[in-house]
N, C-alpha and C positions, 0 to 999 in steps of 0.2 A: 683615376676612375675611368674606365671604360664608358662611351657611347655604341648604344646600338642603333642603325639605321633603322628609323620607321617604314615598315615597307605597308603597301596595300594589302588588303584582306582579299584576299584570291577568294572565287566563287565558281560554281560548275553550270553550263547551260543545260538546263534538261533538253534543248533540241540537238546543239551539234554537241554536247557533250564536253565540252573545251573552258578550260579555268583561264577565267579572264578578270581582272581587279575588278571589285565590287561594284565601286561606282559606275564602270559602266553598264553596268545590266539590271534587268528591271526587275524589282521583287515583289515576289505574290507570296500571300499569306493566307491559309484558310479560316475561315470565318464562318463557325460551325459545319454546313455542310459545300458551303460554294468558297471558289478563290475567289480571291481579290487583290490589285492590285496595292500595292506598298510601296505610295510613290515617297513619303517621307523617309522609308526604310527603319521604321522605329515601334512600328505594330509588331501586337504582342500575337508568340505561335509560331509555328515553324516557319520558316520560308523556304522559298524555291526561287528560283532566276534563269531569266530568258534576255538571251541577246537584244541587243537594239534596233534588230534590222528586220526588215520583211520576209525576210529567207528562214532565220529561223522561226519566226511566227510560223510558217506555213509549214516549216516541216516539224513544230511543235505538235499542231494540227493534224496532219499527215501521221507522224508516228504516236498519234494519242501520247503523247508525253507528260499530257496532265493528266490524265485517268493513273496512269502509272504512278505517279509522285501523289496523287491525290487519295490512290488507293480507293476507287469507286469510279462507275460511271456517268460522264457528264455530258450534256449536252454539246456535241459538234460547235454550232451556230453562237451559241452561247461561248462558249471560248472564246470563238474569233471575234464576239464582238467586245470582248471583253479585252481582249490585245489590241483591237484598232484603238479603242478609248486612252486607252495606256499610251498608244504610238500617238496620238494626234496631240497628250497632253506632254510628251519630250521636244515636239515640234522639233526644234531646233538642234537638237542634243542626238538624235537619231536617224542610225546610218542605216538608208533606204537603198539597201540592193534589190534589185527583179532580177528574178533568173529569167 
């Protein structure tokens, strides 16, 4: 009997674009008309995934990358405050680069 290695579920960042194992990235889920974060990752809906850092938050921001995945237009401010919530509750788990 053959064993297959269990490998991680690869995921794509909607800001730099790059397939990184699931767990490290953070999942948002739409919730009728607004996202929301999906810190348990077991909300029901499609998901989407944003890196752990502050680089890509801003350039999620920067390149509307939720309007795009979200397919509608959403509040700037609202976003971002919706990514800082998300960063402050990884604390520990999230890798904070400044460009």
């Amino acid at each position: 009997m053959r064993r297959h290695k269990t490998t991680k579920p690869m995921r794509r960042c909607i800001a730099c674009r790059e397939s990184k194992p699931q767990d490290e990235l953070i999942r948002f889920v739409l919730n009728g008309q607004d996202p929301v974060a999906d810190i348990s990752g077991r909300a029901e809906g499609r998901g989407f995934y944003l890196c752990r850092n502050a680089e890509c938050s801003a350039t999620a921001v920067m390149r509307k990358a939720f309007n795009r995945v979200c397919k509608r237009n959403l509040d700037e401010k609202e976003i971002s405050r919706l990514i800082e919530q998300v960063l402050d509750s990884y604390q520990g788990g999230m890798d904070v680069k400044e460009s």
